[in-house]
BALUMDO-944705 format. One line per field, with one value per residue: x, y, z of N, C-alpha, C in turn; residue in one letter; residue number from 1. Coordinates in steps of 0.05 Angstrom, whole numbers. Layout:
<guses>
nx <- [X | ...]
ny <- [Y | ...]
nz <- [Z | ...]
cax <- [X | ...]
cay <- [Y | ...]
caz <- [Z | ...]
cx <- [X | ...]
cy <- [Y | ...]
cz <- [Z | ...]
code <- [A | ...]
pos <- [NUM | ...]
</guses>
This chain:
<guses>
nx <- [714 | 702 | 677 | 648 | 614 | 559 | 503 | 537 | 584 | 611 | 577 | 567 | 607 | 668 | 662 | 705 | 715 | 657 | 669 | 702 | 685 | 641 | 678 | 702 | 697 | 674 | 671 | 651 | 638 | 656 | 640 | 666 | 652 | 612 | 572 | 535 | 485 | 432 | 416 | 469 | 480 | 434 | 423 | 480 | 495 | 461 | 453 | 493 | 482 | 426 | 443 | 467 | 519 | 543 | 579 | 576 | 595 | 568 | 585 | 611 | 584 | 536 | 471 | 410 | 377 | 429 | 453 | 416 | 412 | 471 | 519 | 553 | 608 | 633 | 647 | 681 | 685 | 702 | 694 | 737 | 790 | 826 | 825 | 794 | 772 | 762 | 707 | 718 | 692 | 724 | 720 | 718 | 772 | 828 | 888 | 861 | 860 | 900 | 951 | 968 | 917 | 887 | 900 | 895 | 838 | 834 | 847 | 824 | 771 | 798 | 814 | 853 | 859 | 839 | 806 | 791 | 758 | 746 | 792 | 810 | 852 | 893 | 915 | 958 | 986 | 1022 | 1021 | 1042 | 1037 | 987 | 939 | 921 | 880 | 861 | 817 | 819 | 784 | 735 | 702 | 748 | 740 | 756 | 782 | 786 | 836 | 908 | 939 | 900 | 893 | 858 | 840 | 802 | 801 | 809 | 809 | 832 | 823 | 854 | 838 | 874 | 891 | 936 | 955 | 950 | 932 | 935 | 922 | 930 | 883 | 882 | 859 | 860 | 859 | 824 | 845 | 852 | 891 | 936 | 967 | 996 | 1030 | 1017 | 1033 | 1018 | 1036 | 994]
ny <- [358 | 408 | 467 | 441 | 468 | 453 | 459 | 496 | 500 | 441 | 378 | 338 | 300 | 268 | 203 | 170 | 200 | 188 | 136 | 123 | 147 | 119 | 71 | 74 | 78 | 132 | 179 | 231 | 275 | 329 | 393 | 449 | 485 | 520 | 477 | 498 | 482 | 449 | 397 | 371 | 344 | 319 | 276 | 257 | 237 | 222 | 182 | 195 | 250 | 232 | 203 | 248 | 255 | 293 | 351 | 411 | 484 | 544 | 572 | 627 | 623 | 587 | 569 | 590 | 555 | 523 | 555 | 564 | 516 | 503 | 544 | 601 | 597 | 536 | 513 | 457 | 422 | 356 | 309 | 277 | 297 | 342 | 405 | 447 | 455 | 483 | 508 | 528 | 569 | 608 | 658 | 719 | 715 | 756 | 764 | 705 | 644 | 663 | 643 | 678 | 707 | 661 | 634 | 672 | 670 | 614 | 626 | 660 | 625 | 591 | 554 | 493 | 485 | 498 | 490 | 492 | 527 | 547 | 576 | 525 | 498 | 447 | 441 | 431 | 445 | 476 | 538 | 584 | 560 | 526 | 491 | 481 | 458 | 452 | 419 | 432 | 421 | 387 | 379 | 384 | 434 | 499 | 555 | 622 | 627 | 620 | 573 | 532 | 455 | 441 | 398 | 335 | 342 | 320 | 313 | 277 | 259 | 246 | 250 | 256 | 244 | 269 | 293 | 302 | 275 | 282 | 271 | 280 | 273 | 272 | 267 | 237 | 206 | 175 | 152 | 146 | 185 | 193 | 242 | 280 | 271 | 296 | 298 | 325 | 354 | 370]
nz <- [-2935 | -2990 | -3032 | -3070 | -3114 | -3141 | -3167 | -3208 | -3220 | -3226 | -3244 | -3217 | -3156 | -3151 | -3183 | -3149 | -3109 | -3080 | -3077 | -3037 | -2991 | -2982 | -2967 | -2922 | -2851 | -2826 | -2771 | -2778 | -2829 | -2856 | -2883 | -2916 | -2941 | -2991 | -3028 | -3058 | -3072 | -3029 | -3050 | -3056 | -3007 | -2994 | -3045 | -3055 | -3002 | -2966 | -2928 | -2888 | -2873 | -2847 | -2812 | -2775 | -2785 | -2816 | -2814 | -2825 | -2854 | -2886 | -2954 | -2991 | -3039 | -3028 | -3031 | -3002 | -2988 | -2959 | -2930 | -2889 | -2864 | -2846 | -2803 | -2812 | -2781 | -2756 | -2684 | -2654 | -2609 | -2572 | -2525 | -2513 | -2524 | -2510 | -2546 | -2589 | -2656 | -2709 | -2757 | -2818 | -2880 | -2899 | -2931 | -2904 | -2905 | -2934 | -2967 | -2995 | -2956 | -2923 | -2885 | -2828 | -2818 | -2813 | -2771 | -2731 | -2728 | -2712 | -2660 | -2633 | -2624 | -2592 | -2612 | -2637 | -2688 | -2752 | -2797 | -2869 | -2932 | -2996 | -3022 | -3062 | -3060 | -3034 | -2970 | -2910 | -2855 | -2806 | -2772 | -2727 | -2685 | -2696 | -2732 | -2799 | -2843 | -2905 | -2951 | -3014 | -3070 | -3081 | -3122 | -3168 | -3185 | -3210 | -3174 | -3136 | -3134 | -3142 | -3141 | -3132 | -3153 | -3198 | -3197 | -3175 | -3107 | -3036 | -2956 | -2905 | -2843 | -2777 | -2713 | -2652 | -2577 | -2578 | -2616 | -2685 | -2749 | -2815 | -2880 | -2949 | -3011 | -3077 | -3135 | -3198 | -3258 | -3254 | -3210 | -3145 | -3098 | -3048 | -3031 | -3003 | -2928 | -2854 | -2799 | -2737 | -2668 | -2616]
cax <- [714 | 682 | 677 | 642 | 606 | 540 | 511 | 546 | 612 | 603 | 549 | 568 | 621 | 674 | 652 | 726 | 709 | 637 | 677 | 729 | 675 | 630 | 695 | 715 | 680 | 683 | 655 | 644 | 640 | 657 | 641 | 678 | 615 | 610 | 564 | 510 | 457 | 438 | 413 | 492 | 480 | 414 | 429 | 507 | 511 | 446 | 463 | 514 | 466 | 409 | 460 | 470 | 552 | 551 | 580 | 588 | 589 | 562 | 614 | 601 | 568 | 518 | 436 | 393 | 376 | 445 | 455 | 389 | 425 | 501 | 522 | 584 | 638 | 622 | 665 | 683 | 705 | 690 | 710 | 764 | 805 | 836 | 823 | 785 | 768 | 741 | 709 | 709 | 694 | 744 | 707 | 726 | 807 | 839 | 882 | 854 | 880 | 922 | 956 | 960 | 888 | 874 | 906 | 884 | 810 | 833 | 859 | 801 | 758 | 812 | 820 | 885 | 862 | 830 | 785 | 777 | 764 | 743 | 815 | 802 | 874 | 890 | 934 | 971 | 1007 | 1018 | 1036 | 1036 | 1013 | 956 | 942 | 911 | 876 | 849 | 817 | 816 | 758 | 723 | 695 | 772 | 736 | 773 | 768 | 791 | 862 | 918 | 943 | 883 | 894 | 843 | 823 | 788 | 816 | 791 | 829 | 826 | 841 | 846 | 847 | 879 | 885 | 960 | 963 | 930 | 944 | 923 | 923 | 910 | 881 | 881 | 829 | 877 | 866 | 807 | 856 | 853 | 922 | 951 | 995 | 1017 | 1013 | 1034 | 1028 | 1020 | 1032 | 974]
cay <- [364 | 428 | 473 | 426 | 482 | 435 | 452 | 517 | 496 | 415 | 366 | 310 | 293 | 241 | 171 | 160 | 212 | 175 | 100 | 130 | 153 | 97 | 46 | 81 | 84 | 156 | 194 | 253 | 286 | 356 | 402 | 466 | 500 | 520 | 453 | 517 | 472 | 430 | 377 | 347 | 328 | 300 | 262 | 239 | 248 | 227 | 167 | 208 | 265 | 227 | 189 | 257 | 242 | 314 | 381 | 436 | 505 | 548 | 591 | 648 | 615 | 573 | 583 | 600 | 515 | 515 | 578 | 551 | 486 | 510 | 572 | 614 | 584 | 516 | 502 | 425 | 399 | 326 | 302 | 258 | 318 | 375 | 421 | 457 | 453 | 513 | 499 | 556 | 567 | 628 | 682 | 744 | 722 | 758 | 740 | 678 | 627 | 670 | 645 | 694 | 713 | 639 | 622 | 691 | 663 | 599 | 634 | 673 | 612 | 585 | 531 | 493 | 474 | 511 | 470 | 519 | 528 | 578 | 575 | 510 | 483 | 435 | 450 | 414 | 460 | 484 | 567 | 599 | 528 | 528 | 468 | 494 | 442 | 462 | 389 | 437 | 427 | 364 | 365 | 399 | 463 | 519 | 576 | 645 | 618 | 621 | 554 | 508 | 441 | 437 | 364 | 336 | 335 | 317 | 310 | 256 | 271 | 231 | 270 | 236 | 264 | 300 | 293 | 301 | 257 | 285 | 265 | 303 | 261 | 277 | 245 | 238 | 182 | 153 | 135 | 162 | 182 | 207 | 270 | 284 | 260 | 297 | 292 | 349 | 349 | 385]
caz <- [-2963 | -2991 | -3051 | -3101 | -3133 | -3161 | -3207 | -3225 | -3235 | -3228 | -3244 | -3186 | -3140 | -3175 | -3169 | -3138 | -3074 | -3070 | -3073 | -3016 | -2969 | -2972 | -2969 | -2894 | -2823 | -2810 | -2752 | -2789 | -2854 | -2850 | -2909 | -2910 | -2952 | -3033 | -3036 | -3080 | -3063 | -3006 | -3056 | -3064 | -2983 | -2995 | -3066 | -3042 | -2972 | -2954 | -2906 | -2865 | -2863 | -2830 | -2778 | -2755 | -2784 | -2825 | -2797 | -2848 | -2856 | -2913 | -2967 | -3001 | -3054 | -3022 | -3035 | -2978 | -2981 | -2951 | -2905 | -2874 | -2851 | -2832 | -2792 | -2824 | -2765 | -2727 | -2660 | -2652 | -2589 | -2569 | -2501 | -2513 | -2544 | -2502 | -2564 | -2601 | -2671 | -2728 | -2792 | -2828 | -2909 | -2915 | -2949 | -2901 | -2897 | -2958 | -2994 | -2993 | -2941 | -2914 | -2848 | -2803 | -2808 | -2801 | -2748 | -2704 | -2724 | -2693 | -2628 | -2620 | -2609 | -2565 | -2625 | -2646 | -2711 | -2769 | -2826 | -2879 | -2951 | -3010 | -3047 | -3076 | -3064 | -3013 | -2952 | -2892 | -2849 | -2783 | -2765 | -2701 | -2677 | -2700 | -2750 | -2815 | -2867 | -2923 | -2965 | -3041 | -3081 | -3077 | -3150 | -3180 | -3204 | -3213 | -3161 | -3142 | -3123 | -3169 | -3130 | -3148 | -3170 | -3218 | -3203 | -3141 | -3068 | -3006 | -2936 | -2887 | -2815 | -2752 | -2686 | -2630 | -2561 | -2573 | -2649 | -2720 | -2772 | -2838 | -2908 | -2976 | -3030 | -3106 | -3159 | -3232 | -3283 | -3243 | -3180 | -3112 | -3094 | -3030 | -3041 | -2962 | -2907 | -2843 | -2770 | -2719 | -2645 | -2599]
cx <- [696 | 690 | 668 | 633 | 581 | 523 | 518 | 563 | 609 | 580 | 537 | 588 | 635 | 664 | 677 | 726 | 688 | 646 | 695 | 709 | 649 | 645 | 701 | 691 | 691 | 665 | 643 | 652 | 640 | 661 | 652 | 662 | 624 | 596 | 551 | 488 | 451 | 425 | 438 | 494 | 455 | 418 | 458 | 514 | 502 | 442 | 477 | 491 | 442 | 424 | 471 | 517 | 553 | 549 | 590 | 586 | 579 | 583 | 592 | 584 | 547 | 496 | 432 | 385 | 400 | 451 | 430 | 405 | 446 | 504 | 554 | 600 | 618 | 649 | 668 | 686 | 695 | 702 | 729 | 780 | 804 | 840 | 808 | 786 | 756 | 735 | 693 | 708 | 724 | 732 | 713 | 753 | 811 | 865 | 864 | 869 | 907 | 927 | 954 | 938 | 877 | 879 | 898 | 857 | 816 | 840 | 839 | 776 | 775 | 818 | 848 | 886 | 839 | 827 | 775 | 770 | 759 | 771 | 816 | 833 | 878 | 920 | 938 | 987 | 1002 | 1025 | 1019 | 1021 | 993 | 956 | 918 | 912 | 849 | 850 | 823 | 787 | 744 | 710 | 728 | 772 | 747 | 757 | 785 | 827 | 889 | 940 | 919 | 895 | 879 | 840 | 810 | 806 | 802 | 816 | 817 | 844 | 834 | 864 | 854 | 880 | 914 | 966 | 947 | 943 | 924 | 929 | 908 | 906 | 877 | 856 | 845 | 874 | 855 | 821 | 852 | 882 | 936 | 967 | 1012 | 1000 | 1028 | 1017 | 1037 | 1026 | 1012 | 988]
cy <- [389 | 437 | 451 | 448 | 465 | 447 | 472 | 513 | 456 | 399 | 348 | 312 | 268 | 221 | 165 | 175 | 189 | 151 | 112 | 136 | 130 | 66 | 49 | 87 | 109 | 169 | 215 | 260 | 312 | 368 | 435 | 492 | 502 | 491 | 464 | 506 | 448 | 400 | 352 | 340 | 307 | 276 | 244 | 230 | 241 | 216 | 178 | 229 | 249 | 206 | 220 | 255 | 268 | 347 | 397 | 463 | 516 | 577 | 615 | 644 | 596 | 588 | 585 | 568 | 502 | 528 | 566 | 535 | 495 | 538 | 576 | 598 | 562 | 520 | 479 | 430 | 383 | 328 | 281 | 278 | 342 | 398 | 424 | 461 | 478 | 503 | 527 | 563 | 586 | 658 | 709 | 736 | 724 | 773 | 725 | 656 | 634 | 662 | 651 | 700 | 686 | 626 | 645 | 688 | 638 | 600 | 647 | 652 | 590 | 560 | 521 | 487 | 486 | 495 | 497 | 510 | 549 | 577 | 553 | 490 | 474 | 441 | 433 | 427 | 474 | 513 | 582 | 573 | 527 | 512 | 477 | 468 | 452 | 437 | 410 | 437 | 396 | 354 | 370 | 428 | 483 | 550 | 606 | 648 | 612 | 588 | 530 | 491 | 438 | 409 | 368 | 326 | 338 | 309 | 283 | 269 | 259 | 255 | 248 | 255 | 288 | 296 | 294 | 293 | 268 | 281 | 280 | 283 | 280 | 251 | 252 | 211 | 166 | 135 | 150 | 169 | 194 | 229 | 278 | 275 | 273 | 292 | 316 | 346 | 369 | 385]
cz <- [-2967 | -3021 | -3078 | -3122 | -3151 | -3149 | -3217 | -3229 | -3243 | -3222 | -3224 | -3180 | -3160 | -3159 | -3146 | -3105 | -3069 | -3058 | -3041 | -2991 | -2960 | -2963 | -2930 | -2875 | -2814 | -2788 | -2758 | -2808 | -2849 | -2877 | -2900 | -2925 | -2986 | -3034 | -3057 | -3070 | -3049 | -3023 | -3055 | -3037 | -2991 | -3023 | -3055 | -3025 | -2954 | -2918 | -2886 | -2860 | -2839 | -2808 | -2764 | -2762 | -2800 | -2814 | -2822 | -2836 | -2879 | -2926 | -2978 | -3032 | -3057 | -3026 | -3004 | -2974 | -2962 | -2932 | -2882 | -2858 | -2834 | -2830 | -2811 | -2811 | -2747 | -2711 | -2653 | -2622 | -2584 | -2549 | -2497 | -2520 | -2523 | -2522 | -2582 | -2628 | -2694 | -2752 | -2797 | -2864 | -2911 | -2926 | -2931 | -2893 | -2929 | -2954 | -2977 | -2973 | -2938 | -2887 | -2823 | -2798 | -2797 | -2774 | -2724 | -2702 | -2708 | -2663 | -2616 | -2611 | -2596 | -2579 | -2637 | -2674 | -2726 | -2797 | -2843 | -2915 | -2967 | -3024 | -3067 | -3080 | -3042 | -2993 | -2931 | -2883 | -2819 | -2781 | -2753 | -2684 | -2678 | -2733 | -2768 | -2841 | -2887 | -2947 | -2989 | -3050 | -3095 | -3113 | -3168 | -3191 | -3197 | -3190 | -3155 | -3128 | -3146 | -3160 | -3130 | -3167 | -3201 | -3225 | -3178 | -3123 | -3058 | -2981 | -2924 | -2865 | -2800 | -2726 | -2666 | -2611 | -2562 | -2603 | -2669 | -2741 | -2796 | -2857 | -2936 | -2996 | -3053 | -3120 | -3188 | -3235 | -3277 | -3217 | -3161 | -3104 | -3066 | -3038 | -3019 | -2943 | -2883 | -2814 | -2750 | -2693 | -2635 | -2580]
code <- [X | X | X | X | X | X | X | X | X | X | X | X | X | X | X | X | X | X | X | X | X | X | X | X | X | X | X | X | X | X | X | X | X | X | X | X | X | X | X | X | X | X | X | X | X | X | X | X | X | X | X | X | X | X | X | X | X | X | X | X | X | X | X | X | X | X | X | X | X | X | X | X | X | X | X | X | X | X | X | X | X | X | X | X | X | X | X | X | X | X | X | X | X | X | X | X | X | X | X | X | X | X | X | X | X | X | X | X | X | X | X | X | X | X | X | X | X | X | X | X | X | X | X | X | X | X | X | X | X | X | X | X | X | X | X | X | X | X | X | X | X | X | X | X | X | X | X | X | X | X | X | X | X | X | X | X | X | X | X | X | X | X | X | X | X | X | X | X | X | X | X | X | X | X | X | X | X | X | X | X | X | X | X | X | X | X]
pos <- [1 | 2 | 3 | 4 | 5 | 6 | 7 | 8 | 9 | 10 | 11 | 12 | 13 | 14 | 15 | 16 | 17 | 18 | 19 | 20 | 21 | 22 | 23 | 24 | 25 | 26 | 27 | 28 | 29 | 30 | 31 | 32 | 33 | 34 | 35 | 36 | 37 | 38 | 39 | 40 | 41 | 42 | 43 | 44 | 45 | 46 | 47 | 48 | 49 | 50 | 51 | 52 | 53 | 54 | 55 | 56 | 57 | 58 | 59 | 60 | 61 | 62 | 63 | 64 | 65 | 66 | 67 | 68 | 69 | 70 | 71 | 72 | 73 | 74 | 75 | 76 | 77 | 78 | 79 | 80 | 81 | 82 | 83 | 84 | 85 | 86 | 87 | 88 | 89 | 90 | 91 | 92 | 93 | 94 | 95 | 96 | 97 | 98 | 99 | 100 | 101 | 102 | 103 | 104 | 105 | 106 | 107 | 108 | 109 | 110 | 111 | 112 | 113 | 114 | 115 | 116 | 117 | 118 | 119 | 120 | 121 | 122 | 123 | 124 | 125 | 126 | 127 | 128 | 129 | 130 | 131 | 132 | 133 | 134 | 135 | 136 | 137 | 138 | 139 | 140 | 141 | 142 | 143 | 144 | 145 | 146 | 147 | 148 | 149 | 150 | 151 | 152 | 153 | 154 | 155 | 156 | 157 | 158 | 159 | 160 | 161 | 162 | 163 | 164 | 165 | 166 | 167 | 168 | 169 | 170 | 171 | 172 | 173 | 174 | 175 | 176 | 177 | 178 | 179 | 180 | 181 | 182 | 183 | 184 | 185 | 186]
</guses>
């Protein structure tokens, strides 16, 4: 999840992300950066932060509370997984979540899959094989994307060793909603 924007654009995270991430056993929380200020880890997040369960990066609109913490690009890999992983905010591919640039940043660290954000709309998509998710914008606020939902999304993703199962959620009318769901081969 990334781009909340708190407290310049939003005040908190919806209650309906908070209920969804404390309802699931996840391995990791990965923030894709725009949190503004590292308080919405420490205030929402805090439990995953001190297990050592949050990997972010920081966006172009993060404080120095947050650049401190997360480097511009992390590199995943885990050892169960023949592949490489990027979490990257976005801020030098323009347009905005454009493809091709994303996917030649994920080739350059020899990665098959590219975690990004900064447009604020959520994505599920593979090109040039290279598997490209983009959760949107975790609180719904409006960003420099003319493709923004303008609610909240968040992704869910399970890596297996030759596949990625990802899912885009929505936040409308106080439900949680799935929107896609696809499945990649590695």
């Amino acid at each position: 999840m990334g781009d909340f924007h708190i407290p310049t654009r939003a005040s908190e995270p919806p209650k309906e992300l908070l209920d969804f991430v404390y309802s699931e056993n996840f391995d990791y929380i990965l923030i894709t950066g725009d949190l503004v200020r590292f308080f919405v880890i420490e205030k929402w997040f805090n439990e995953f932060w001190k297990a050592n369960k949050v990997i972010g990066v920081y966006g172009n609109m993060d404080h120095e509370d947050v650049v401190k913490r997360f480097p511009e690009i992390k590199v995943l890999s885990f050892d169960e997984y023949n592949y490489k992983i990027v979490l990257y905010h976005g801020t030098g591919i323009f347009p905005r979540g454009d493809p091709p640039q994303l996917a030649s940043l994920a080739k350059k660290f020899d990665a098959k899959v590219i975690i990004t954000g900064h447009t604020h709309a959520p994505v599920l998509k593979s090109f040039r094989d290279i598997v490209i998710i983009n959760p949107g914008s975790a609180t719904g606020c409006l960003g420099g994307s003319w493709d923004a939902l303008g609610i909240p999304s968040f992704s869910f993703v399970k890596f297996e060793s030759t596949s990625i199962i990802g899912k885009i959620y929505v936040i409308q009318d106080f439900e949680t909603k799935c929107i896609s769901e696809k499945e990649f081969r590695i």
